[in-house]
C-alpha positions as CSV (number, residue, x, y, z in Angstrom):
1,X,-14.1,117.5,-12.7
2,X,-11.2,116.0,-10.9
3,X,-13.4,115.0,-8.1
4,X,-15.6,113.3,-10.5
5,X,-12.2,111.5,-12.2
6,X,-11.2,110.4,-8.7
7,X,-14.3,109.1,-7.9
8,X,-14.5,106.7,-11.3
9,X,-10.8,105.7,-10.6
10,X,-11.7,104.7,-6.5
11,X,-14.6,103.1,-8.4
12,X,-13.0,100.5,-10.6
13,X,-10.6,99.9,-7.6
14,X,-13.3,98.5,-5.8
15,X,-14.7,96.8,-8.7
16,X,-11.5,95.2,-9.7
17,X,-10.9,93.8,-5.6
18,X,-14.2,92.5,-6.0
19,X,-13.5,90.6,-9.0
20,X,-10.7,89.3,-7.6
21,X,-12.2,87.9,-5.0
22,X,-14.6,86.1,-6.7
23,X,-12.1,84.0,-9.0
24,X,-9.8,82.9,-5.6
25,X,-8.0,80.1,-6.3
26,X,-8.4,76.7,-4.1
27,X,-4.3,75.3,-4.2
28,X,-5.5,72.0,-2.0
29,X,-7.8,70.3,-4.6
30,X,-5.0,71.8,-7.0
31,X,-2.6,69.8,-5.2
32,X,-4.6,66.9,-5.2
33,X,-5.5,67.1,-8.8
34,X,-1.9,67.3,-9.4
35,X,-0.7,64.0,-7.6
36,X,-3.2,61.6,-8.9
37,X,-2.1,62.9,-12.4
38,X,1.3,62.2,-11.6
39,X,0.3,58.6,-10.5
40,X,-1.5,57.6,-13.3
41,X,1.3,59.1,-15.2
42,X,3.6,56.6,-13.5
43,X,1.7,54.0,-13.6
44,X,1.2,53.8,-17.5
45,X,4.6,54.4,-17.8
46,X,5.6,51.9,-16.0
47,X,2.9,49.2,-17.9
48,X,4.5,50.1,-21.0
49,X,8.2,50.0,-19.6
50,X,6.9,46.4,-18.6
51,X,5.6,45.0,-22.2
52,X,8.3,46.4,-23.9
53,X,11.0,45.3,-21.7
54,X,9.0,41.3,-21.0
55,X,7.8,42.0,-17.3
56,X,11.3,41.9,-15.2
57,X,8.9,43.5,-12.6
58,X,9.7,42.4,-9.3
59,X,7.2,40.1,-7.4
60,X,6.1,41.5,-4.2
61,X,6.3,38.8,-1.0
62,X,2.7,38.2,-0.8
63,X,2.3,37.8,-5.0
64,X,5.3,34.7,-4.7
65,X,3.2,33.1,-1.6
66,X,0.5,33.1,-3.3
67,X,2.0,31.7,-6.6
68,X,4.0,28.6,-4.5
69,X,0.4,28.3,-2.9
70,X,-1.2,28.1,-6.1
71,X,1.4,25.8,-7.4
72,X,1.6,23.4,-4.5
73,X,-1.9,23.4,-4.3
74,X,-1.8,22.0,-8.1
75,X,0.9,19.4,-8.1
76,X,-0.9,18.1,-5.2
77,X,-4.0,17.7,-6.5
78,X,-2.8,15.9,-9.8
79,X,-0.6,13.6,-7.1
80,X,-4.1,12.4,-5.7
81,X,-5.1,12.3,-9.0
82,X,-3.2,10.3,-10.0
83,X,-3.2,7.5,-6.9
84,X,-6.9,7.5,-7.7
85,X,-6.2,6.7,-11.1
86,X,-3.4,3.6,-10.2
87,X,-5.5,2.4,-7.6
88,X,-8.8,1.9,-9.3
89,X,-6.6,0.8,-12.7
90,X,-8.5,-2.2,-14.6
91,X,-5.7,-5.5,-13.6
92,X,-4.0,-5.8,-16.8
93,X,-3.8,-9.7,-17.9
94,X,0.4,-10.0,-17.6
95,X,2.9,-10.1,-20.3
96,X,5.3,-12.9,-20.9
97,X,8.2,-10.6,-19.3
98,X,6.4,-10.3,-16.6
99,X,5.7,-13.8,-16.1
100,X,9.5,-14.8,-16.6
101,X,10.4,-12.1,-13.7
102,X,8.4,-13.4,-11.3
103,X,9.0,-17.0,-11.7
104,X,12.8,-15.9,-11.5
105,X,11.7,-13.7,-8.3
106,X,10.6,-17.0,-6.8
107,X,13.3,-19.3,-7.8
108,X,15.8,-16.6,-6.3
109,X,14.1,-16.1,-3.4
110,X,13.8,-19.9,-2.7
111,X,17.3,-20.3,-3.7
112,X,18.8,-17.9,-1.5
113,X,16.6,-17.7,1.9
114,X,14.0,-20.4,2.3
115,X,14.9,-22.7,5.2
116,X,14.2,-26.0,4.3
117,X,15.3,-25.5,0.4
118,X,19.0,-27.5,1.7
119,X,17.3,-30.1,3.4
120,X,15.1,-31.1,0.8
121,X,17.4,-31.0,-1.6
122,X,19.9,-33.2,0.6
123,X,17.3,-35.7,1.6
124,X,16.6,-35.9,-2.1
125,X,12.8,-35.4,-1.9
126,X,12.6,-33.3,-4.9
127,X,14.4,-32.5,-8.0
128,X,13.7,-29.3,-8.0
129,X,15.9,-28.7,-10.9
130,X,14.3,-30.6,-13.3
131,X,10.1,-29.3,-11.5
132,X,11.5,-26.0,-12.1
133,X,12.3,-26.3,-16.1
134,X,9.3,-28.6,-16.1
135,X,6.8,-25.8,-14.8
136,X,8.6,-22.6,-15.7
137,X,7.4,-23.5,-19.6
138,X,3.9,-24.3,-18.7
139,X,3.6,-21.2,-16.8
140,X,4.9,-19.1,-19.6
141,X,2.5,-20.6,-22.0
142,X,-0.6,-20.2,-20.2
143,X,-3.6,-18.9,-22.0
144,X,-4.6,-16.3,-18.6
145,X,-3.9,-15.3,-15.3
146,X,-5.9,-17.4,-14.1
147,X,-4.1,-20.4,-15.4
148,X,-0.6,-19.3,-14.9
149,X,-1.8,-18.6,-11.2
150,X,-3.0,-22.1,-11.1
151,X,0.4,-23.6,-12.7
152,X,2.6,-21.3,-10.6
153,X,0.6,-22.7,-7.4
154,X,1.6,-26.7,-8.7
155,X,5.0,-25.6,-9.1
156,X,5.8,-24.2,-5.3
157,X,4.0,-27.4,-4.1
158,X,6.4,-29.2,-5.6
159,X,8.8,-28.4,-3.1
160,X,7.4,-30.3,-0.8
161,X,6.8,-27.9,2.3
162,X,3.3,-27.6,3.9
163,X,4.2,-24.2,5.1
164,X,5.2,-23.0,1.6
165,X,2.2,-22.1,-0.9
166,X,0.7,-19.7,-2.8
167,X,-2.4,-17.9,-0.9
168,X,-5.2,-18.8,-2.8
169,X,-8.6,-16.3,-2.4
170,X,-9.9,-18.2,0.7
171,X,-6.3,-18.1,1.9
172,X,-5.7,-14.8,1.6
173,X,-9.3,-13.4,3.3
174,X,-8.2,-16.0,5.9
175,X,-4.6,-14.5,6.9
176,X,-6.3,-10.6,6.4
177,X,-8.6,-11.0,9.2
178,X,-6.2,-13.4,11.4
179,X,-3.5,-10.6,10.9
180,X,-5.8,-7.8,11.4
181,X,-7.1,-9.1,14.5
182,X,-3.7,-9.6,16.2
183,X,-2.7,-6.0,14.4
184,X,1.0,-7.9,12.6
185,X,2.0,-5.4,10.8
186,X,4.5,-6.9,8.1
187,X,2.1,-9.1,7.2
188,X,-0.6,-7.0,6.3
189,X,1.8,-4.3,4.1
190,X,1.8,-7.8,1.8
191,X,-1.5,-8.4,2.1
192,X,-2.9,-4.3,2.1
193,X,-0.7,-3.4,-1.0
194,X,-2.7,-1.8,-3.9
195,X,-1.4,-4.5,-7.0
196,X,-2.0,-7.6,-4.4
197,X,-5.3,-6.4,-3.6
198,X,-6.1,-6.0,-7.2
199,X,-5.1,-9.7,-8.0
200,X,-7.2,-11.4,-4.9
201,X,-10.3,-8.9,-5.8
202,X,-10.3,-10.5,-9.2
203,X,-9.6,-13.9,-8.0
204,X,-11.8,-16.7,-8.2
205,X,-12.0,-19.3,-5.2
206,X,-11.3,-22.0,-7.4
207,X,-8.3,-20.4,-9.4
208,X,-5.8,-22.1,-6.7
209,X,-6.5,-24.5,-4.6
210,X,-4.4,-24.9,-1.4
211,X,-5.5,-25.6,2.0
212,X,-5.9,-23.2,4.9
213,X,-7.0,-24.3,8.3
214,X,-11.1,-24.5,8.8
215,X,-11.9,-21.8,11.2
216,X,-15.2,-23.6,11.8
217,X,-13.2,-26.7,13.0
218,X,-9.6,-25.2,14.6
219,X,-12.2,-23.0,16.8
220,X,-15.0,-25.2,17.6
221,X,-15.7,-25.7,21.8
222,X,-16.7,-29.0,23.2
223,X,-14.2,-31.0,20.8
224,X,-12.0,-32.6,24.2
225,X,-12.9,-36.1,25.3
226,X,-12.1,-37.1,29.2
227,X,-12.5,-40.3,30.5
228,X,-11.4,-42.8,33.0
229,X,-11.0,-45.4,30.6
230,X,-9.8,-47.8,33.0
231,X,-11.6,-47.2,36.5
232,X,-8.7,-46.4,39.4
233,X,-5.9,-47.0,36.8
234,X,-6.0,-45.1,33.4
235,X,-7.7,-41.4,32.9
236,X,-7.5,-40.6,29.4
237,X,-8.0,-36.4,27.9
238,X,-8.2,-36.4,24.2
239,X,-7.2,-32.9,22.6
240,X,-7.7,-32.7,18.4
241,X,-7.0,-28.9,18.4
242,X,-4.8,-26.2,20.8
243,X,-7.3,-23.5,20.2
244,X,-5.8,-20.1,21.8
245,X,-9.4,-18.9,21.2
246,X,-10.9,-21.8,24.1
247,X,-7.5,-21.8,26.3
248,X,-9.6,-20.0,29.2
249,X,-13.0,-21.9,28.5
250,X,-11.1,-25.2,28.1
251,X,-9.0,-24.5,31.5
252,X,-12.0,-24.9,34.0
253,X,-13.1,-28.5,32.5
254,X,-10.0,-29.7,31.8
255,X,-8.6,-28.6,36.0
256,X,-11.3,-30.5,37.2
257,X,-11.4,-34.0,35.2
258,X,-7.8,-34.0,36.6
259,X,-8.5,-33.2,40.0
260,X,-11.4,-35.7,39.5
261,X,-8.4,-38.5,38.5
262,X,-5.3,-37.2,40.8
263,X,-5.5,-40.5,42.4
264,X,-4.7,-42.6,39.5
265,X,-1.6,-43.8,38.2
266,X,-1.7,-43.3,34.8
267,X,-2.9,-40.1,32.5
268,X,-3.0,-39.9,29.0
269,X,-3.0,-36.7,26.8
270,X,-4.2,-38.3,23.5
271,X,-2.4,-35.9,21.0
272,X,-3.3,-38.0,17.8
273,X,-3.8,-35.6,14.6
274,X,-3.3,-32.3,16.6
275,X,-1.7,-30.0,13.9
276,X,-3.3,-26.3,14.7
277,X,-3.0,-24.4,17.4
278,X,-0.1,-22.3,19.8
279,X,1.9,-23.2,22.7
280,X,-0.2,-21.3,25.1
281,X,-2.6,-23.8,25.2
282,X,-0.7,-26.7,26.7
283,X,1.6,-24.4,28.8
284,X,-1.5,-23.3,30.5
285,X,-3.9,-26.0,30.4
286,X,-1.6,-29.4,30.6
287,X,2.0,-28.5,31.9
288,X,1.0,-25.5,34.2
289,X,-1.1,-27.3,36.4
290,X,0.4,-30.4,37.2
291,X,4.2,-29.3,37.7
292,X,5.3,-27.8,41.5
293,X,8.9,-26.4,40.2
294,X,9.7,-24.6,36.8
295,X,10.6,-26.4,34.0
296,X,12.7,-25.2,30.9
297,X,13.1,-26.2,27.1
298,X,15.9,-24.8,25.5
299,X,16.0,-25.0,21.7
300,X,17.2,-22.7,18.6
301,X,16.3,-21.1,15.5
302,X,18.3,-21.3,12.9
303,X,18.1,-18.9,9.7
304,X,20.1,-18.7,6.0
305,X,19.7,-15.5,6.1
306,X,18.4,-12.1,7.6
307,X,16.2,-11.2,4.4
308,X,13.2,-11.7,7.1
309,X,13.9,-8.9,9.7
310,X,10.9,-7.3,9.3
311,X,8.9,-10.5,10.5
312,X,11.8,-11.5,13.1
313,X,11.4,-8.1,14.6
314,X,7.6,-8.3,15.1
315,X,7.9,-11.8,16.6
316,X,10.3,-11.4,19.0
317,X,8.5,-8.2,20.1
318,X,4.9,-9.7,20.3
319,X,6.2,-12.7,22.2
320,X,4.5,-13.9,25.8
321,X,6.6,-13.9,28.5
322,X,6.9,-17.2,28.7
323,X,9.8,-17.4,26.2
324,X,12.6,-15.8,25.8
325,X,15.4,-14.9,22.7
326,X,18.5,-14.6,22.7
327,X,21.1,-12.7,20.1
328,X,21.5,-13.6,16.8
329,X,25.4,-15.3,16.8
330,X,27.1,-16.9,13.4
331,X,26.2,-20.5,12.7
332,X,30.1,-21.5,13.7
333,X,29.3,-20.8,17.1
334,X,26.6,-23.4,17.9
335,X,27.3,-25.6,21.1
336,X,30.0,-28.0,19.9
337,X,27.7,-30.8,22.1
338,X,25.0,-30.5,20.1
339,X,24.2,-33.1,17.4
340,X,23.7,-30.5,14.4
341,X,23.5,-31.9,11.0
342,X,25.5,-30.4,8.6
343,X,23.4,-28.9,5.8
344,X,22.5,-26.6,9.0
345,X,26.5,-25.9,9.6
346,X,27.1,-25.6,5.7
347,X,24.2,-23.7,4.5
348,X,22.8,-20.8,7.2
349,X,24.4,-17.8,8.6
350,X,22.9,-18.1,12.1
351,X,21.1,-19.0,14.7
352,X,19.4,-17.7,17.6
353,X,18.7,-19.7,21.2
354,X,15.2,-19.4,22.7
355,X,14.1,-20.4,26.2
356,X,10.8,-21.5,27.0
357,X,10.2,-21.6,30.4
358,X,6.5,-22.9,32.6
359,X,5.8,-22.3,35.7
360,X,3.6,-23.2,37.9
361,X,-0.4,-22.8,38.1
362,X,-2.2,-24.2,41.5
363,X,-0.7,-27.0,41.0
364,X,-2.6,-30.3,41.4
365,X,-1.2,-32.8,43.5
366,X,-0.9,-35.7,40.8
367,X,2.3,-38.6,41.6
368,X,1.4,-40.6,39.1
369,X,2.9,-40.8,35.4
370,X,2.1,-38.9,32.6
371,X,2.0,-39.7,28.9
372,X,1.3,-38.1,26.1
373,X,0.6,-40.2,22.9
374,X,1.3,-38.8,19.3
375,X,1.0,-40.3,15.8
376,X,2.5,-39.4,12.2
377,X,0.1,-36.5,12.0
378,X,1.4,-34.8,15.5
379,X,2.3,-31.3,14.1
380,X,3.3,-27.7,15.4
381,X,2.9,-26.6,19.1
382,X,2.0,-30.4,20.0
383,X,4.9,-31.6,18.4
384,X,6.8,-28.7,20.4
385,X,5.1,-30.2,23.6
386,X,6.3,-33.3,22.7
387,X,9.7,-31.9,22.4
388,X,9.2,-30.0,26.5
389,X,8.1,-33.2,27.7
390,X,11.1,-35.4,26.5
391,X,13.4,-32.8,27.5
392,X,12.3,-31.8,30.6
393,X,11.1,-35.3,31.9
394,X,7.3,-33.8,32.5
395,X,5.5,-36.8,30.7
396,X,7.0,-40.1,28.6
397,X,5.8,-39.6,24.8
398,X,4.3,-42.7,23.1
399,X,2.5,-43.8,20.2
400,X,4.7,-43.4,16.7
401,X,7.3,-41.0,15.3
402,X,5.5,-37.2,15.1
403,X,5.4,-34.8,11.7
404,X,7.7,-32.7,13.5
405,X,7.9,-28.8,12.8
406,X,7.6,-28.0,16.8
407,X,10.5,-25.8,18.1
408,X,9.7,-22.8,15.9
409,X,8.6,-21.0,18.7
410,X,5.3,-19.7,16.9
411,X,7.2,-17.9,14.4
412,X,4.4,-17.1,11.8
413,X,5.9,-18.2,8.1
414,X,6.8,-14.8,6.2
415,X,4.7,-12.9,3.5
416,X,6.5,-11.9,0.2
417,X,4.0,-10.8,-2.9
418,X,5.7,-11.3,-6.6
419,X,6.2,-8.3,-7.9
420,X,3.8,-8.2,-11.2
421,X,1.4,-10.9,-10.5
422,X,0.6,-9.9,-7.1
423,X,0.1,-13.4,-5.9
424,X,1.0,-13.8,-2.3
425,X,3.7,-16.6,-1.8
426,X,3.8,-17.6,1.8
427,X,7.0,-19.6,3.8
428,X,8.7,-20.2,6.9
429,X,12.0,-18.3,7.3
430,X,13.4,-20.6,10.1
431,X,13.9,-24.2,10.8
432,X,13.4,-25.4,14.4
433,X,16.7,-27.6,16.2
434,X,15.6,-29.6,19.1
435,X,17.4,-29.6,22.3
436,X,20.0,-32.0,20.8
437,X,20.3,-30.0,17.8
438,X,18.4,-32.2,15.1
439,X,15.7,-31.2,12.6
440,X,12.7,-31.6,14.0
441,X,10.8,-31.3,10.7
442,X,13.9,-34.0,9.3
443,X,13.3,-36.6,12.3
444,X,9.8,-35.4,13.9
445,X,10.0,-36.3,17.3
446,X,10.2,-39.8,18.1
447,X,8.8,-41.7,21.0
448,X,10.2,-43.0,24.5
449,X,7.3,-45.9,23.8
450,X,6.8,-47.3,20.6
451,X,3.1,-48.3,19.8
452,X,2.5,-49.5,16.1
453,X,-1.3,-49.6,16.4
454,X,-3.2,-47.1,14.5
455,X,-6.3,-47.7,16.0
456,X,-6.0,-47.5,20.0
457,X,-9.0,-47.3,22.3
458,X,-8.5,-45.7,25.4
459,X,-8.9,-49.0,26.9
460,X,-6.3,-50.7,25.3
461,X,-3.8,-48.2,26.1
462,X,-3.3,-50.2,29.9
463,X,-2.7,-53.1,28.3
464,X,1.1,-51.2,27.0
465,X,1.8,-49.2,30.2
466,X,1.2,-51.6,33.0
């Protein structure tokens, strides 16, 4: 009996072991269970702690890049936007405010800082007083754009300067590929500028109508005329034009008529009507080859201001070696032995002195005398050679007074664009003194050899130099 009672007891023993065994608990995936219930705990916790307390969670680094990236990346966008939008704007027609500001842009402008403004004025050529009042109200009551362009452009004419005008539409696609193809860089900001560019692109070529020089014309080859107009005695070279773009092609035929005539005793450089061109020319194809020492014309610049630095800058930088700047010193101090009118002494700030110095080429052995014969139309860089060869003794000038406007030194006239219209005005920010310190543009250059006769064959020319 107790055998049997031990034997059930050992029994359930066993049985109770086994059962045990079979429910084992696994404490790892407990454990595991346990921590991700404990996150998810945390983490709705902490979502509710942020909507009730209005999200004062912290940004991590990488969410705030990527916010500043995402903001960035939007004000940027809705700058280009809206570039796109100004540029491609519709040109609204202008109001009368805007009208009255830039006629009173100009009139300051030209009151202040334009060069020949005090001369004019003094010589009494315009009473720009009374032009002003007169064309102010016209251009206020215009009926368009188009017509106050067009009144605006009668008005500046007025004033009675070639080099000062509005740029008409042929004008200005004239001066954009000039500039662009000699890369001047303050010139084309005025003529590249989004409003200026809107007011030319709706331009019509009639809407003002100034000249500009013909391309066609200024650039044409095969213009020169050499002769011996007087065998053994008189070789004559007529030049309309000194085209930079036919210096080098001009050179060759020009050397060898003069080699062809080095014998004779007179040679005239017919300069009759030449108003376009640069310096260059001459220097390389009149003076350069028939000098054997250097020869040097000193003249000045002088300015009302230094509104223009921009455009000083460029051309003093872009100049050839053949010329040379000096500083810029106060008006006071000009050369007491020069004869310097006194609008010049009483109305600009300064002046600067310029050298331009030739030198020889191969020089041709010519001893005889050298003329060179101008008229009333002798403008600009053959004016200015008029000027060297006075100065320096190279040739005796003849024929009548010259237009004048040499001894600017190639300074291109300045760009300004008015600031609602965005019409172009273009003008000259220097005036020119010759080597005796006069206007040149006031006096022109006048002549060693005074010849009346408008109308002078080559021929006839003996007749007034034997």
């Amino acid at each position: 009996m107790t055998s049997t009672r031990r034997e059930r007891e050992d029994s359930r023993r066993r049985s109770g072991r086994r059962r045990r065994k079979r429910v084992k608990i696994n404490y790892t995936r407990l454990l595991i269970s346990a921590i991700i219930v404990l996150v998810v705990l945390f983490l709705l916790i902490r979502g509710v702690s942020a909507l009730i307390g209005g999200g004062d969670k912290p940004k991590s680094p990488t969410t705030e890049k990527d916010t500043k990236s995402t903001s960035e990346s939007k004000e940027t966008s809705s700058s280009e936007t809206e570039k796109i939008n100004s540029e491609s704007e519709e040109l609204l027609p202008l109001t009368t405010e805007q009208k009255a500001a830039d006629i009173q842009f100009v009139k300051d402008l030209i009151n202040k800082s334009h060069p020949y403004f005090p001369i004019l004025i003094e010589d009494k050529k315009v009473d720009w007083e009374t032009v002003t009042k007169t064309y102010e109200e016209k251009a206020l009551a215009a009926a368009n754009d188009s017509e106050y362009s067009r009144i605006m452009s009668e008005w500046i004419r007025q004033l009675g300067d070639p080099q000062t005008n509005l740029l008409s539409y042929d004008y200005y696609q004239y001066l954009h590929k000039k500039y662009q193809e000699s890369s001047k860089q303050p010139w084309l900001e005025v003529l590249q500028a989004p409003q200026v560019k809107k007011r030319y692109e709706s331009m019509q070529s009639e809407e003002i109508d100034n000249a500009q020089p013909d391309e066609n014309a200024v650039s044409a080859p095969g213009t020169i005329t050499m002769e011996k107009a007087v065998e053994g005695q008189l070789a004559y070279v007529r030049i309309p034009q000194f085209t930079e773009a036919h210096i080098a092609e001009d050179a060759a035929v020009i050397r060898s008529f003069l080699e062809s005539v080095q014998d004779y005793p007179h040679l005239v450089f017919d300069l009759r009507g030449n108003n376009e061109g640069v310096n260059m020319y001459w220097i390389k194809n009149i003076v350069s080859p028939l000098i054997s020492l250097d020869h040097m014309l000193t003249g000045r610049i002088a300015l009302r201001d230094q509104s223009f630095q921009a455009f000083m800058d460029d051309s003093l930088k872009n100049k050839n070696n053949y010329i040379k700047f000096g500083d810029f010193f106060p008006i006071n101090e000009l050369p007491s032995e020069l004869s310097v009118p006194t609008v010049i002494k009483e109305s600009f700030e300064g002046y600067r002195r310029f050298d331009l110095t030739v030198i020889p080429d191969s020089p041709i052995a010519y001893e005889g005398t050298i003329y060179i014969l101008q008229d009333k139309d002798t403008y600009g860089a053959a004016d200015t050679l008029a000027q060297f060869a006075k100065s320096t003794g190279f040739a005796t000038v003849i024929g009548t007074t010259s237009r004048g406007f040499g001894m600017t030194a190639e300074l291109e006239p300045a760009l300004l664009s008015l600031p609602n219209s965005g019409l172009v005005l273009r003008m000259p920010f220097t005036v020119g003194l010759d080597y005796n310190g006069a206007i040149t543009t006031q006096s022109g250059t006048t002549p060693d050899i005074e010849i009346n006769k408008e109308i002078l064959s080559p021929s006839e020319l003996i007749d007034f130099l034997r």
